[in-house]
C-alpha positions in Angstrom: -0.1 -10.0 -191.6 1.4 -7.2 -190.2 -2.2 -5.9 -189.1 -2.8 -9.3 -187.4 0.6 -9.0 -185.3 -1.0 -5.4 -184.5 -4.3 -6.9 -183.7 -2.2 -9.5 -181.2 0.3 -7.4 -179.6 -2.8 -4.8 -179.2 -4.1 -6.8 -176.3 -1.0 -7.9 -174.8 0.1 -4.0 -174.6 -3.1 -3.7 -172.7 -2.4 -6.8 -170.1 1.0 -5.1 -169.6 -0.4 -1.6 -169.0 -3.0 -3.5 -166.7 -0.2 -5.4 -164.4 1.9 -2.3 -164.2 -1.6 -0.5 -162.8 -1.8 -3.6 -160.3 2.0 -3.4 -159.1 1.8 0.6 -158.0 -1.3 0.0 -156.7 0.1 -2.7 -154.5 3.2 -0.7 -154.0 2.5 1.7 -150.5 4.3 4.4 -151.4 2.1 4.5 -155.1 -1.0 3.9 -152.6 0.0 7.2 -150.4 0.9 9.2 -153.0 -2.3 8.6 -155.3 -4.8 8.8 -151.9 -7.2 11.7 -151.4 -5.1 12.3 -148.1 -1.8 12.7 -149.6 -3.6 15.1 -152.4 -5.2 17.3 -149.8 -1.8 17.2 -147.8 -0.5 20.0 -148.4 -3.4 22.5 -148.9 -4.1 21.0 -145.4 -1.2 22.2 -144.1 -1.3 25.2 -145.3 -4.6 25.5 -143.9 -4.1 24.7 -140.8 -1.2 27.7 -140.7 -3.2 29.6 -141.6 -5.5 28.7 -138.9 -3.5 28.5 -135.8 -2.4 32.1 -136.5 -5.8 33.5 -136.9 -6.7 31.4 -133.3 -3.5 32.7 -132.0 -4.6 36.0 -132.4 -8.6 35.5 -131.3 -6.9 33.9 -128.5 -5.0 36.7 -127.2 -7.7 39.3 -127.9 -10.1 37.2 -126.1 -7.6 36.9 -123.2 -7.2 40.8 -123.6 -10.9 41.1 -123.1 -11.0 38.9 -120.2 -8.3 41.1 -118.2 -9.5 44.4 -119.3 -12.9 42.8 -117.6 -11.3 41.3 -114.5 -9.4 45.1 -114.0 -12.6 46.6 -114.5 -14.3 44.5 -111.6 -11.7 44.4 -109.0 -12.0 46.9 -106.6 -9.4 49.8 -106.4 -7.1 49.5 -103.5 -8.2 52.7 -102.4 -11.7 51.8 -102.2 -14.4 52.9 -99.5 -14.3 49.1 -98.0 -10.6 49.4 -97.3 -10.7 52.4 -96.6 -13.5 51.7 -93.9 -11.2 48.6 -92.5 -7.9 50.7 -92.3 -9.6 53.9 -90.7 -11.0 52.6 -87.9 -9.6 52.6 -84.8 -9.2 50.5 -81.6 -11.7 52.8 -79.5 -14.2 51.7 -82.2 -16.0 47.7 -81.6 -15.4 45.5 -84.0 -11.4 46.7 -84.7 -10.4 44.1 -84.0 -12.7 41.7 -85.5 -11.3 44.0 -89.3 -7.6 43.0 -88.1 -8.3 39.2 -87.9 -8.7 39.2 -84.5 -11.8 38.5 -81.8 -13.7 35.6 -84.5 -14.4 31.9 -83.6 -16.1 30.9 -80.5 -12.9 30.1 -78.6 -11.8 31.1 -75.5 -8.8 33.1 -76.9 -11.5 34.7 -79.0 -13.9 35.6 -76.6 -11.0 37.6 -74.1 -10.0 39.5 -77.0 -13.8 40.5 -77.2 -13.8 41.4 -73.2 -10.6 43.5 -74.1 -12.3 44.9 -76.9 -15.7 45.6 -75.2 -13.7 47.1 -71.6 -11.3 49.6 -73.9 -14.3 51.2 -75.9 -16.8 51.5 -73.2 -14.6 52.7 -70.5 -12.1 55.1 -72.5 -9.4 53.7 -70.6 -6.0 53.5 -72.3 -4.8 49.9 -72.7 -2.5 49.5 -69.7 -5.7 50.0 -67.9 -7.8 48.2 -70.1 -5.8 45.2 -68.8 -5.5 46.2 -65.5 -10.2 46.7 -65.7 -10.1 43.2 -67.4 -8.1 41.5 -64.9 -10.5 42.9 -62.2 -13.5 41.8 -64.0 -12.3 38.2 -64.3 -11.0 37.9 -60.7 -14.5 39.7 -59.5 -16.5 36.8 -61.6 -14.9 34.0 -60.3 -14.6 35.4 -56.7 -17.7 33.1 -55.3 -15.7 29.8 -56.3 -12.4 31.4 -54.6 -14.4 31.6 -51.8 -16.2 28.0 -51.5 -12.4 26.7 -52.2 -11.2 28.7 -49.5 -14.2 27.2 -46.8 -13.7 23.9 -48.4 -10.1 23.9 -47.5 -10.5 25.3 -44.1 -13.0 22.9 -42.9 -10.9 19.8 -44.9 -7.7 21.3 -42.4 -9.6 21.1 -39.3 -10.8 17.2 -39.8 -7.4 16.7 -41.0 -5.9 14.2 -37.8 -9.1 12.4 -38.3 -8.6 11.9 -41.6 -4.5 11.2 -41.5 -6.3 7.9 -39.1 -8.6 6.8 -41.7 -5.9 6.6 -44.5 -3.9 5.2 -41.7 -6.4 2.3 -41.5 -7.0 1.9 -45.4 -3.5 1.1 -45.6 -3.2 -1.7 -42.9 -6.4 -2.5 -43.2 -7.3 -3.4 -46.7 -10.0 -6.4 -45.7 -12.1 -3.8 -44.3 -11.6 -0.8 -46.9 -15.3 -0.6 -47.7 -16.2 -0.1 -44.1 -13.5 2.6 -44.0 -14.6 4.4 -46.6 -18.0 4.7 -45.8 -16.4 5.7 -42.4 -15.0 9.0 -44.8 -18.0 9.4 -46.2 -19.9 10.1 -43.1 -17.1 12.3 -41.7 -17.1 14.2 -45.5 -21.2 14.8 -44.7 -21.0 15.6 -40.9 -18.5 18.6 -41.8 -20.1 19.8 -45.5 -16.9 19.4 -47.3 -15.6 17.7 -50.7 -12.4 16.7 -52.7 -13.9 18.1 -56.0 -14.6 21.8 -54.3 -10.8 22.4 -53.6 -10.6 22.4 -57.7 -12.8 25.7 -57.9 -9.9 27.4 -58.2 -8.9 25.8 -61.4 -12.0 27.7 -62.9 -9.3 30.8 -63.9 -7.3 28.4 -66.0 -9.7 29.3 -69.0 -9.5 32.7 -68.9 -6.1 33.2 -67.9 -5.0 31.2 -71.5 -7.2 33.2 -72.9 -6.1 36.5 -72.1 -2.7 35.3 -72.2 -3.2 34.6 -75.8 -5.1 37.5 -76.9 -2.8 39.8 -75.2 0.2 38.1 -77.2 -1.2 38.2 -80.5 -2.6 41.8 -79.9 0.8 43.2 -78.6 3.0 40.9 -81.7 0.4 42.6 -84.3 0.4 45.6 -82.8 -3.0 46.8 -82.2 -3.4 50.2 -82.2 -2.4 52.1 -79.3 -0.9 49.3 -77.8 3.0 51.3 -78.7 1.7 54.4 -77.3 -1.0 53.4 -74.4 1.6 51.8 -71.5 2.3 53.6 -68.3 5.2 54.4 -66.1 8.2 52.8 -68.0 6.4 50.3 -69.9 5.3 53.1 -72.1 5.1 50.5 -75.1 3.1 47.4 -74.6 4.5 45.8 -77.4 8.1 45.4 -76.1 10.0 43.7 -73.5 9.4 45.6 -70.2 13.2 47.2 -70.8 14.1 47.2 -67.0 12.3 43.7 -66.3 10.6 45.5 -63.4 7.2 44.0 -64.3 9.0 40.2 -64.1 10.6 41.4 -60.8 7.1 42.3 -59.1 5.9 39.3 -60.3 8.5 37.2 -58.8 8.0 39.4 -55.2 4.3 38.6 -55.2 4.9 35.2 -55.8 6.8 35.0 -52.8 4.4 36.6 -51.0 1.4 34.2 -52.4 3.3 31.4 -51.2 3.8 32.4 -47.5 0.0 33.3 -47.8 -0.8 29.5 -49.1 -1.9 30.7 -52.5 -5.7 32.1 -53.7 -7.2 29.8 -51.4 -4.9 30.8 -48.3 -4.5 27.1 -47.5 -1.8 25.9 -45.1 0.9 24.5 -46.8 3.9 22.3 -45.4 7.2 24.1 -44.1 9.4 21.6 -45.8 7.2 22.7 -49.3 7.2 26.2 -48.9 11.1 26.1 -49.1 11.2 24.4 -52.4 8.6 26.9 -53.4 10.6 29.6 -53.1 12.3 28.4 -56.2 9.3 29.4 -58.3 9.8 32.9 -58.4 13.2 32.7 -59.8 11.8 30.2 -62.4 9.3 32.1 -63.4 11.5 35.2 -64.1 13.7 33.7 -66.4 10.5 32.5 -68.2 8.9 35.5 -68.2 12.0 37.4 -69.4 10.8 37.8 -73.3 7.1 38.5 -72.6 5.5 41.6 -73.9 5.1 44.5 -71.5 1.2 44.0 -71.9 1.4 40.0 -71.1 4.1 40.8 -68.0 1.4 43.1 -66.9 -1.5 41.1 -67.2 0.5 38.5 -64.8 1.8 40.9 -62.2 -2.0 42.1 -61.3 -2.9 38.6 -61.5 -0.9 38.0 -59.1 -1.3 41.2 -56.9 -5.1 40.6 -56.5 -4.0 37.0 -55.5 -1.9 38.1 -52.8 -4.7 40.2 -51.8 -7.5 37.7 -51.7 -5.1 35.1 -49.5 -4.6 37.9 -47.3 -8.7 38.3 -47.2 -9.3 34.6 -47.1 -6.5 34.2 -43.8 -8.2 37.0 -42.1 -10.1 36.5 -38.9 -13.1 38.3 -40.2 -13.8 36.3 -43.2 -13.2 33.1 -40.8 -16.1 34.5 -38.6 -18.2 35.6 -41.1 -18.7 32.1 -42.6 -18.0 30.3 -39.0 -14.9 28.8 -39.7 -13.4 26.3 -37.6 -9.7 26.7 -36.6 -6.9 25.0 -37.9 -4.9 22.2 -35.6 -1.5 22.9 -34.3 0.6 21.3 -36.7 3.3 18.9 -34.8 6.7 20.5 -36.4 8.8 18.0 -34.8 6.8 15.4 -37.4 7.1 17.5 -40.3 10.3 16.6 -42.6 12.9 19.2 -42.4 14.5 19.0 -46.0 13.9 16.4 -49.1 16.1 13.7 -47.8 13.8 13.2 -44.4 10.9 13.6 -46.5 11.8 10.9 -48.5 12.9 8.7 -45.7 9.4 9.1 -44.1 7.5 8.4 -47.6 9.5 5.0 -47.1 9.0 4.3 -43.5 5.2 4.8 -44.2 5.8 2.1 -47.6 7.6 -0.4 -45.4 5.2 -0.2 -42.9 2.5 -0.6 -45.3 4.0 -3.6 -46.7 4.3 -5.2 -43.6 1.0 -5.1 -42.9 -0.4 -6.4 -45.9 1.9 -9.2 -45.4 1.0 -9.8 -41.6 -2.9 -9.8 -43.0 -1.5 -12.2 -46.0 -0.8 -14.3 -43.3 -3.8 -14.6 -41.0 -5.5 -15.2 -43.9 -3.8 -17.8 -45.3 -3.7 -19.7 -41.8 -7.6 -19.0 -41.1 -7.7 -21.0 -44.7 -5.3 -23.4 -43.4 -7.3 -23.9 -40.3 -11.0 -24.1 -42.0 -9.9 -27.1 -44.3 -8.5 -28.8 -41.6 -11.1 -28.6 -39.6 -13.2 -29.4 -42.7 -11.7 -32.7 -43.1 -12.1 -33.6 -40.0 -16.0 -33.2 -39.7 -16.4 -34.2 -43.2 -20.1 -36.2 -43.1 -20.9 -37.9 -46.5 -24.2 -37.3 -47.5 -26.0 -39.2 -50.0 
C-alpha cells in the first residue's frame, strides 16, 4: 500500500517540480538571471576593462608617434626658407611680394610693383623713389593732359555760341532736334568733344593706387621706409611732425586754382572764391597721413601747378594754334552765392515761361485745326 501511495505521489512530485520550472521561467528576473548574457556579464565587464585600458594606452602611443612625426616634418623656424624671406631686403625685387605685398592684379598692386621696380633699379632712397614714381606717372599720362587742355581751349572760344544754343533748347523745345544737330555741326566745324575734357580723369587710377600702396607700405613699415625720408620728414612712416608737407600742399592748391587746374581752364570768379576753401579742407584731412603719402600728394600737386602754368602759356597756345579765349562780361558774372542763385532762378522762370507761352500756341493751333475741321467736314462714302 504504502509503495502504491509512493508510486502516486512519485508523479505528482514531478508535475510540481515541472510547474515550479514553468513559473521562473516565466518570471523575468529567473529569465535574466539564467540567460547566456547575464552569465557572460560579468567576465564581459571585466573584459572590456581590461580593454579600454590597453586602447587607452595604444591610443596615446599612437598619438605620441603621430607628434613625434608631425615635429619631425615641420620645418625649423630657423630654416633656409625663412631665413631667405626675412634677409632680403627692399633694394632686392620681389621684397615686397615676401612681406604680403605687390600680389593680385589690382591696381593697388601694380603701384606697389612701379614703387618696387623704380627703388631697385635706380638706387634712389625712398623719398625719391616717390618723388621718380610721381614723375613717371604724370610723364605717361602727359598726352591726355594735353588733348584736355586743346579740348577745353577750343570749347572756351565757341563758348557765346554755345551759351545761344542752350539758350534756344530751353525756349525752344519743339525744335530741339534741329538744335542739336545745330551743336553737332558747330562740335565738328571746331574738332572738339564733351568726353575729351574727362582725359584728365585718367590719373584717378593711379593716384588710388599709389595712395594705397604708399599707406600700407609706410603702416607696415617697409624697410627703409623709417630711415630713407629727407629734410625733416626723415621717417616716412610718421606724421610729417611740423605739417609742412600738408602746408605746401594747401599753397599749391591755391596756386592750381588761380591757374584753372591741370588743364589750365578758365574758371568763374564767383567759383574760384569758394575754391579757395579747399586748401584749408584738405589740410585738416591730410593732417594724420604718413610723411610718404603727404609727399606723394604735394609733388602731385607741384607738377600740376607746373603743367597749368605750361598749358596757359602763349607758346603752348601757338604751338598747337590755339584760338583765344572771349572777354568774359564781369558785370554778368554773379558776384557771391546769393546772385548766383538769383540768376539760376531768373534763367528757371524764364524757362518756364516759355514752355508755357509754347503750351499755348500749341494748344490754340489745335483749337483752331478742329474748328476749321468741322467746318469743312465732307462726308465721304
Amino acid at each position: 500500500m504504502l509503495g502504491s501511495i509512493a508510486l502516486k505521489a512519485g508523479p505528482t512530485r514531478s508535475l510540481l517540480r515541472a510547474s515550479v520550472g514553468l513559473k521562473s521561467l516565466t518570471n523575468p528576473k529567473h529569465v535574466a538571471s539564467m540567460s547566456p548574457i547575464a552569465v557572460l556579464k560579468p567576465s564581459i565587464q571585466r573584459s572590456s576593462i581590461r580593454f579600454s585600458s590597453q586602447s587607452t594606452n595604444s591610443a596615446s602611443s599612437e598619438a605620441s608617434s603621430v607628434v613625434s612625426s608631425i615635429q619631425d616634418k615641420l620645418p625649423a623656424f630657423d630654416s633656409s626658407a625663412v631665413s631667405e624671406a626675412t634677409n632680403m631686403t627692399s633694394d632686392q625685387l620681389g621684397y615686397l611680394n615676401s612681406i604680403g605685398m605687390a600680389q593680385g592684379w589690382g591696381v593697388t598692386a601694380w603701384m606697389e610693383t612701379l614703387l618696387e621696380n623704380v627703388h631697385v633699379y635706380t638706387g634712389l632712397p625712398w623719398w625719391g623713389t616717390i618723388v621718380t614714381t610721381a614723375l613717371l606717372i604724370r610723364t605717361v599720362l602727359f598726352p591726355l593732359y594735353v588733348k584736355a587742355a586743346v579740348n577745353n581751349a577750343r570749347l572756351a572760344a565757341i563758348q557765346p555760341e554755345m551759351s545761344k544754343i542752350m539758350d534756344r533748347l530751353k525756349t525752344e523745345p519743339e525744335n530741339t532736334a534741329q538744335i542739336t544737330r545745330e551743336r553737332a555741326l558747330l562740335f565738328q566745324k571746331n574738332d572738339v568733344s564733351v568726353f575729351k575734357s574727362l582725359y584728365g580723369m585718367a590719373q584717378l587710377p593711379f593716384a588710388y593706387g599709389v595712395f594705397q600702396g604708399l599707406r600700407k607700405m609706410a603702416a607696415h613699415p617697409v624697410e627703409g621706409f623709417s630711415t630713407q625720408g629727407a629734410l625733416w620728414f626723415h621717417d616716412l612712416t610718421q606724421v610729417d611732425p611740423y605739417l609742412g608737407l600738408q602746408g605746401l600742399s594747401a599753397l599749391l592748391v591755391v596756386g592750381l586754382i588761380r591757374l584753372g587746374g591741370d588743364a589750365g581752364t578758365n574758371m568763374n570768379q564767383m567759383m574760384k572764391k569758394y575754391f579757395y576753401v579747399f586748401p584749408a579742407m584738405a589740410f585738416v584731412f591730410t593732417m594724420n597721413f604718413s610723411a610718404a603719402v603727404a609727399l606723394y600728394i604735394s609733388v602731385g600737386t607741384f607738377f600740376s601747378v607746373l603743367q597749368g602754368q605750361l598749358f596757359k602759356s602763349q607758346a603752348f597756345k601757338n604751338y598747337y594754334n590755339l584760338p583765344k579765349p572771349p572777354k568774359q562780361d564781369l558785370s554778368k558774372q554773379p558776384a557771391n552765392l546769393s546772385e548766383w542763385f538769383q540768376q539760376m532762378a531768373e534763367k528757371q522762370r524764364d524757362s518756364t515761361r516759355a514752355k508755357l507761352e509754347q503750351a499755348n500756341k500749341k494748344y490754340e493751333a489745335q483749337s483752331r485745326h478742329r474748328l476749321h475741321g468741322k467746318d469743312g467736314f465732307v462726308k465721304r462714302h
